[in-house]
N, C-alpha and C positions, 0 to 999 in steps of 0.2 A: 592629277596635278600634285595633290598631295604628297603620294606618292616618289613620283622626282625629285621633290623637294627633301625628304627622308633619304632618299640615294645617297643625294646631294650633298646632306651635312654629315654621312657617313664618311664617302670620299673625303671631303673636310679635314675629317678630324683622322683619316689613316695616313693623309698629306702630313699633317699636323707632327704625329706620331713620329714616321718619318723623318721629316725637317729637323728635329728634337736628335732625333738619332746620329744624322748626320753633323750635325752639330758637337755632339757628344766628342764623335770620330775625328774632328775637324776637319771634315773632309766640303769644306764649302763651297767647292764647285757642282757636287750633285747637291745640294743644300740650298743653293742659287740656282740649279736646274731646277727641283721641285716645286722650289716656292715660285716659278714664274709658272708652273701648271696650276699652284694651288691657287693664282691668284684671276686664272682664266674659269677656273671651276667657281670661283667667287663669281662673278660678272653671271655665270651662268643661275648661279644659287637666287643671285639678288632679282634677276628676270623672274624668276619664277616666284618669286616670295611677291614682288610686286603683281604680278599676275593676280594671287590669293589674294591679296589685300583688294585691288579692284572689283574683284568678283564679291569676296565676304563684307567690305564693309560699306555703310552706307548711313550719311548723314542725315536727319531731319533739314528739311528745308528752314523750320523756322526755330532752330535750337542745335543744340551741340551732345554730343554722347559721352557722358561722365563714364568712366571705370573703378570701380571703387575693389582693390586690391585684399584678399583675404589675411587676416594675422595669421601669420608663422607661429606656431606655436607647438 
């Protein structure tokens, strides 16, 4: 699962790259091609991220799960 999900944001971000290009070009008919794949690969990405998140996380019944975020430094 992992995995796909790493595919996934590769695809992403070569859509992304892409879309940027065409853009450049002004060519925004393949620019509106792309972005309506990049946004079918989204729907797919977000399945699968919601997947992870089902499976990894998990609540206490009687309490809630703090995150406490490391300094950047």
């Amino acid at each position: 699962m992992l995995r796909a999900v790493t595919q996934s944001v590769h695809r992403m971000a070569s859509h992304l790259r892409v879309i940027g290009s065409y853009l450049e070009m002004k060519d925004y008919t393949n620019a509106l091609g792309r972005t309506k794949e990049s946004i079918k690969e989204m729907h797919a990405l977000e399945a699968s991220l919601t997947g992870l998140a089902n499976l990894g996380m998990t609540v206490p019944e009687n309490g809630a799960v703090w995150f406490r975020m490391a300094p950047q430094w």
